[in-house]
PyMOL commands that place a pseudoatom at each C-alpha (Angstrom):
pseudoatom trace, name=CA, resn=UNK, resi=1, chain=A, elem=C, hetatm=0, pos=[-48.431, -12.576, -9.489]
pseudoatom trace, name=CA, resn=UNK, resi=2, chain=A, elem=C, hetatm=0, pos=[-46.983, -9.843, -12.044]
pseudoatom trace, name=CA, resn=UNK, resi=3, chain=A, elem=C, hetatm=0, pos=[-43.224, -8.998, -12.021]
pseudoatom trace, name=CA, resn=UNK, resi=4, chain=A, elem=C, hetatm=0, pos=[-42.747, -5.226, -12.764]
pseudoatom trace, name=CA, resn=UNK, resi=5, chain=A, elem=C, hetatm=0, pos=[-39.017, -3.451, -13.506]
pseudoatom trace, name=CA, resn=UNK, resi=6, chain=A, elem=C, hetatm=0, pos=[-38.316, 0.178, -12.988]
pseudoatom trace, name=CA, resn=UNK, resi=7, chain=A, elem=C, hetatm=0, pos=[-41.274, 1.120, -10.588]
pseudoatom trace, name=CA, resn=UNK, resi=8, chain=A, elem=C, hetatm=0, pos=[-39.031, 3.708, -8.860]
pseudoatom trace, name=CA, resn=UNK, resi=9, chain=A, elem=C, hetatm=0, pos=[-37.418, 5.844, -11.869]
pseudoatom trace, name=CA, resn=UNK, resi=10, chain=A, elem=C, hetatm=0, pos=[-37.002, 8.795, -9.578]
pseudoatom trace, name=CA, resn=UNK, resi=11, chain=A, elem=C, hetatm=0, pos=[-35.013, 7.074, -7.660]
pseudoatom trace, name=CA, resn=UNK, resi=12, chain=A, elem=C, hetatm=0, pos=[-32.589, 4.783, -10.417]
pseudoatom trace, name=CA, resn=UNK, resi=13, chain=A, elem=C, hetatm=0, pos=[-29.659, 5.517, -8.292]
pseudoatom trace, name=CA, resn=UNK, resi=14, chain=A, elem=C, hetatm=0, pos=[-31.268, 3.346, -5.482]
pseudoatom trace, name=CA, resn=UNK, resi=15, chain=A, elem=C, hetatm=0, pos=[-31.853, -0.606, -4.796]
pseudoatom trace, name=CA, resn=UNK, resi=16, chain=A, elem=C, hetatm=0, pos=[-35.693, -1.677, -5.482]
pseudoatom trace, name=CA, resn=UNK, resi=17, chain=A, elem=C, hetatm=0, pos=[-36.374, -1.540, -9.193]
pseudoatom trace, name=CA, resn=UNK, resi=18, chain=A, elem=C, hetatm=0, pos=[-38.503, -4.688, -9.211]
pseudoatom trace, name=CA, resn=UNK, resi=19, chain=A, elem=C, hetatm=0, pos=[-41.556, -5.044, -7.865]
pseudoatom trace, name=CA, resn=UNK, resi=20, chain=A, elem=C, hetatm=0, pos=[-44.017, -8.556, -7.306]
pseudoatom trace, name=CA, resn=UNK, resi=21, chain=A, elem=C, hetatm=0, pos=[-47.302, -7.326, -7.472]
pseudoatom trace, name=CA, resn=UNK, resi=22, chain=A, elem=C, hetatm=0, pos=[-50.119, -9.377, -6.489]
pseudoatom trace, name=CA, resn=UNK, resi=23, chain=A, elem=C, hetatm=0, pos=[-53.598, -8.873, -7.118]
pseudoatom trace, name=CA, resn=UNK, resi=24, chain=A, elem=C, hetatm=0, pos=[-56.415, -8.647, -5.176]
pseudoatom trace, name=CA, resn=UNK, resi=25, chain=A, elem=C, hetatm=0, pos=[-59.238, -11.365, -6.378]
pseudoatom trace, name=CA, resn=UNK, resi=26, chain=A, elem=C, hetatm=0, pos=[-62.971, -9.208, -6.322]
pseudoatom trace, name=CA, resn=UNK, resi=27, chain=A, elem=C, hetatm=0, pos=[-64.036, -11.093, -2.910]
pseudoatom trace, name=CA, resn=UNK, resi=28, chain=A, elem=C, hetatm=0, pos=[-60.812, -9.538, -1.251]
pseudoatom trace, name=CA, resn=UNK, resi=29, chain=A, elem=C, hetatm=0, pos=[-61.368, -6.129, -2.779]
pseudoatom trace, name=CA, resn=UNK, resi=30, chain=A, elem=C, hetatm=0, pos=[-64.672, -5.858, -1.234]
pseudoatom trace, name=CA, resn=UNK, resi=31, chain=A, elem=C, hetatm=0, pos=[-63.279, -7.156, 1.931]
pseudoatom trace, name=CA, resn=UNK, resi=32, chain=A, elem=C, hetatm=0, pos=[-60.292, -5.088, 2.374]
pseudoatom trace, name=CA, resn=UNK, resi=33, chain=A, elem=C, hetatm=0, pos=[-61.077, -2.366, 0.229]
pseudoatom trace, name=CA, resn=UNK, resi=34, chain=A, elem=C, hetatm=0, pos=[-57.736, -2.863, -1.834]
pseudoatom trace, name=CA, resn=UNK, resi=35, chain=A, elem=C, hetatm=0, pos=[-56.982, -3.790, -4.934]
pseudoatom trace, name=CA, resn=UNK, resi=36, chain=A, elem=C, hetatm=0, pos=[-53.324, -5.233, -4.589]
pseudoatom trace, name=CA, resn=UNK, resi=37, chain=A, elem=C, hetatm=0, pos=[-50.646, -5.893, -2.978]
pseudoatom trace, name=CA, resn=UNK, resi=38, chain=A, elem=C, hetatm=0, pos=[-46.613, -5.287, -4.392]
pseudoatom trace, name=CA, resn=UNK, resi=39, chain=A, elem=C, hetatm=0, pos=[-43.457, -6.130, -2.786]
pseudoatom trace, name=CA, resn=UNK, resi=40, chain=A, elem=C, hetatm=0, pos=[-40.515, -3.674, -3.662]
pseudoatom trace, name=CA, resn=UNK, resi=41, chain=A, elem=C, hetatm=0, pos=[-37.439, -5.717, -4.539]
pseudoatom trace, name=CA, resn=UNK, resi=42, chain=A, elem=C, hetatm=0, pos=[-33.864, -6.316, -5.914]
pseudoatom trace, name=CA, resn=UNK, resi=43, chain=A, elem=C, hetatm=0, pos=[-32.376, -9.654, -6.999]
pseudoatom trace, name=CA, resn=UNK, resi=44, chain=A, elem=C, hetatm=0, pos=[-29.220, -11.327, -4.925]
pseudoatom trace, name=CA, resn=UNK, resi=45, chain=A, elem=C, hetatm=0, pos=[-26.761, -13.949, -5.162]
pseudoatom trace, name=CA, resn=UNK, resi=46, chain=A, elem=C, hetatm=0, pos=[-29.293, -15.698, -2.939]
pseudoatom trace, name=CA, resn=UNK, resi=47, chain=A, elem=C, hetatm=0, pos=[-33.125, -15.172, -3.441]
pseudoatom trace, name=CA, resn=UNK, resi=48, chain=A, elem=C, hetatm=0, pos=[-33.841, -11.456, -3.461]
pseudoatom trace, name=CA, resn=UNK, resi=49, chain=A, elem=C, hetatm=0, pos=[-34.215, -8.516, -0.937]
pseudoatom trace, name=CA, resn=UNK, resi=50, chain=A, elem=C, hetatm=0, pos=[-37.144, -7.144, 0.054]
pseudoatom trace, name=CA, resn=UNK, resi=51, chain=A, elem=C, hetatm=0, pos=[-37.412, -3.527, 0.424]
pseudoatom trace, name=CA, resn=UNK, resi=52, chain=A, elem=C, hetatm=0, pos=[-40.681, -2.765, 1.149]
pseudoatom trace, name=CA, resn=UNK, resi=53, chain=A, elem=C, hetatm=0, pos=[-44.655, -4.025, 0.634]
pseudoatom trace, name=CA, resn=UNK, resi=54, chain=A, elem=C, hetatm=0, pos=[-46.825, -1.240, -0.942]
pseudoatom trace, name=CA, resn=UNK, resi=55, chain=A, elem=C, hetatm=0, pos=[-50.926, -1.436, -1.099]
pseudoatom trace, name=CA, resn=UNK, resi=56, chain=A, elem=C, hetatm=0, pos=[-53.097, -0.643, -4.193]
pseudoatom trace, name=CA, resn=UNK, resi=57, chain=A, elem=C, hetatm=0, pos=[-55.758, 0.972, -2.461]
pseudoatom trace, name=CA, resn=UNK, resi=58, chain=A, elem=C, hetatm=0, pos=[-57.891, 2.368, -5.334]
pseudoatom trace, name=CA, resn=UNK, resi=59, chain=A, elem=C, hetatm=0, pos=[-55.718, 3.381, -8.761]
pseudoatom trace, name=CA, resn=UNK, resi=60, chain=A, elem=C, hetatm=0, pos=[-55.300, 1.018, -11.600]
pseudoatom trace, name=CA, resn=UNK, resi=61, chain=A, elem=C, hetatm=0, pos=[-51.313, -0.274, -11.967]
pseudoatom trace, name=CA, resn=UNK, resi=62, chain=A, elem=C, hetatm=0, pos=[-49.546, 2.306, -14.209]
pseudoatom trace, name=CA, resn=UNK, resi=63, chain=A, elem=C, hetatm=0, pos=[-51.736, 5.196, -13.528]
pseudoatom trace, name=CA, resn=UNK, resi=64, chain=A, elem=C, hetatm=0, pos=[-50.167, 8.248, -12.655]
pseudoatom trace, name=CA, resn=UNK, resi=65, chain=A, elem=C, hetatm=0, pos=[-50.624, 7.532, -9.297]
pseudoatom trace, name=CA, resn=UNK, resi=66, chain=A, elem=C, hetatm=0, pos=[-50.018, 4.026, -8.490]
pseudoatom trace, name=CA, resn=UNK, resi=67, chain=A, elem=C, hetatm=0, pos=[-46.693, 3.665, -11.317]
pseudoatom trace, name=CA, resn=UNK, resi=68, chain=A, elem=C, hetatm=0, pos=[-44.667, -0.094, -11.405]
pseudoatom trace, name=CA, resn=UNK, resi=69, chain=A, elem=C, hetatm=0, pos=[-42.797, -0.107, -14.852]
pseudoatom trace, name=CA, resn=UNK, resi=70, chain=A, elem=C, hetatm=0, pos=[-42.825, -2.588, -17.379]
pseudoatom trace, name=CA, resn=UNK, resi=71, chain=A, elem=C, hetatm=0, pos=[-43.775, -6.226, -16.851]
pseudoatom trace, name=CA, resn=UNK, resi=72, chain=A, elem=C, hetatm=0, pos=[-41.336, -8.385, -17.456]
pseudoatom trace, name=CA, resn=UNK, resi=73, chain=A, elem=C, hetatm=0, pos=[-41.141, -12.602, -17.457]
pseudoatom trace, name=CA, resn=UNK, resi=74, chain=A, elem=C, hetatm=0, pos=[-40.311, -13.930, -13.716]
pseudoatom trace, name=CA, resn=UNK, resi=75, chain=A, elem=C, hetatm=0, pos=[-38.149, -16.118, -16.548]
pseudoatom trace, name=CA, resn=UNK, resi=76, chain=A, elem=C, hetatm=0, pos=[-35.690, -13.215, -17.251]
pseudoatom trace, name=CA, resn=UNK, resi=77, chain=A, elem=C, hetatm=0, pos=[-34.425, -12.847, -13.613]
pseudoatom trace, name=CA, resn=UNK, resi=78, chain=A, elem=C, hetatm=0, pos=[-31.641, -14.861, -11.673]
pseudoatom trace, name=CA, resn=UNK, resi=79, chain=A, elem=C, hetatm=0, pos=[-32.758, -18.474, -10.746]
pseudoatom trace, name=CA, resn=UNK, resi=80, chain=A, elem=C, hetatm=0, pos=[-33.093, -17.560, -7.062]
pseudoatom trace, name=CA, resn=UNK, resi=81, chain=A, elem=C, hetatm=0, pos=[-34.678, -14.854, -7.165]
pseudoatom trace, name=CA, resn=UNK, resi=82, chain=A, elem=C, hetatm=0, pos=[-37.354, -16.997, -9.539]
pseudoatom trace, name=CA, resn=UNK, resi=83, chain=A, elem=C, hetatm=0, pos=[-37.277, -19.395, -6.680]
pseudoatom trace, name=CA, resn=UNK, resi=84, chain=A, elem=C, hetatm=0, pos=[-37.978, -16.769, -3.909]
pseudoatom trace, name=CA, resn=UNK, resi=85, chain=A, elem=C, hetatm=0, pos=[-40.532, -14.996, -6.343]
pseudoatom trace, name=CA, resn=UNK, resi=86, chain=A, elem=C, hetatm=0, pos=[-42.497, -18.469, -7.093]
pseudoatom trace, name=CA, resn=UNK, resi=87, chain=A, elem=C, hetatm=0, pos=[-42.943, -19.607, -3.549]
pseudoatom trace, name=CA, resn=UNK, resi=88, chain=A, elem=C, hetatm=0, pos=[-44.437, -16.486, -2.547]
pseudoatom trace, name=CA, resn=UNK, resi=89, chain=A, elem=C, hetatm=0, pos=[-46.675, -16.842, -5.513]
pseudoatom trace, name=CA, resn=UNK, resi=90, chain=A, elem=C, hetatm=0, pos=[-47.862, -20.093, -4.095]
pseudoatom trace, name=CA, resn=UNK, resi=91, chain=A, elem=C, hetatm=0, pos=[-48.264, -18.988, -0.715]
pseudoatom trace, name=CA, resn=UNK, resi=92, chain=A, elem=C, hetatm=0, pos=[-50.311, -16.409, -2.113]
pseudoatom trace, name=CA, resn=UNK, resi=93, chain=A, elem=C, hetatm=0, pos=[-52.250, -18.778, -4.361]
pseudoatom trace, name=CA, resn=UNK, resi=94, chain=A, elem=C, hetatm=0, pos=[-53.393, -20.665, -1.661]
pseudoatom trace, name=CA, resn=UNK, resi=95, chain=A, elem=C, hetatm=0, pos=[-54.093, -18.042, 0.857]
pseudoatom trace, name=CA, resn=UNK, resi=96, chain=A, elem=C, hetatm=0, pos=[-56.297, -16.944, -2.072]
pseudoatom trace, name=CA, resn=UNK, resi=97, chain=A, elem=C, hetatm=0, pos=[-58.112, -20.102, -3.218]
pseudoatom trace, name=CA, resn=UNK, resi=98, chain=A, elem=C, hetatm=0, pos=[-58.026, -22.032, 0.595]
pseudoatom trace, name=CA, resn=UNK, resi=99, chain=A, elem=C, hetatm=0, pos=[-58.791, -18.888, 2.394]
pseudoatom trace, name=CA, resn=UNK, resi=100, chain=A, elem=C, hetatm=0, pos=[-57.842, -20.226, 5.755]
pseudoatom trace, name=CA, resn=UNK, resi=101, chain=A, elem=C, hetatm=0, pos=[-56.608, -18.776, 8.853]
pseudoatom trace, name=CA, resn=UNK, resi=102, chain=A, elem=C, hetatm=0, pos=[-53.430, -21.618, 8.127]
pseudoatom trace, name=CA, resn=UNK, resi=103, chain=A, elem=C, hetatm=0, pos=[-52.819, -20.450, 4.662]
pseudoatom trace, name=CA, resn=UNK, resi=104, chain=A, elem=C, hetatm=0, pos=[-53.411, -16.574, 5.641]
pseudoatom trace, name=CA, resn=UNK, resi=105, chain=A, elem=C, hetatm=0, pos=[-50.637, -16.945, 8.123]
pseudoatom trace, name=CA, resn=UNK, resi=106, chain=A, elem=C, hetatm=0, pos=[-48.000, -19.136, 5.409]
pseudoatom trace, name=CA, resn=UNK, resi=107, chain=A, elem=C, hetatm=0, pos=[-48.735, -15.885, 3.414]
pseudoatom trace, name=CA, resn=UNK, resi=108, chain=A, elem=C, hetatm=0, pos=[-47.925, -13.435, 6.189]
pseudoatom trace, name=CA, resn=UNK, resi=109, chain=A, elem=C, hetatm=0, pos=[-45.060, -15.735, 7.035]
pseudoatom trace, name=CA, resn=UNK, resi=110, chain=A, elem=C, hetatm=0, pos=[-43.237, -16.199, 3.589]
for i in range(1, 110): cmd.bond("trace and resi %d" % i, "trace and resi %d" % (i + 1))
show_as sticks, trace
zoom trace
């Protein structure tokens, strides 16, 4: 999992400057013909909100077409939202690595 700041400058006046961007390993590329996955975001007193999930179909991050901003440290953000942002990096890690229908589904879940 990456943590990117300022993936929507053309919109600074609006919530989602963050975005969790997870990777596609190569077997999951092939399979679903994607190369990522990001979750638009904002920190909160709480955890964080979730604005929206975007798909990497076929650009590199930071290309021209497919821009997230900087990455930054998951360190330098509010304890919950670190919290929020590392359990979805496990989920992830073991839908990933276990690659089973139980896992798949904590993923789609968390």
């Amino acid at each position: 999992m990456r943590l990117y700041k300022d993936c929507r400058k053309e919109y600074q006046d609006y919530q989602g400057k963050y975005c969790l961007y997870f990777p596609y390993p190569k077997w999951l590329q092939k399979n679903d013909r994607c190369k990522g996955y990001g979750i638009v975001c904002e920190p909160t007193d709480t955890g964080m909100w979730r604005i929206e999930g975007i798909y990497n179909e076929s650009n590199y991050v930071n290309s021209n077409s497919f821009y997230l901003g900087k990455k930054i440290r998951l360190e330098s953000m509010p304890k919950p939202f670190q919290v929020c942002a590392k359990r979805l990096a496990k989920a992830w890690h073991d839908a990933i690595t276990l690659n089973t229908d139980a896992a798949w589904e904590k993923w789609n879940m968390a």
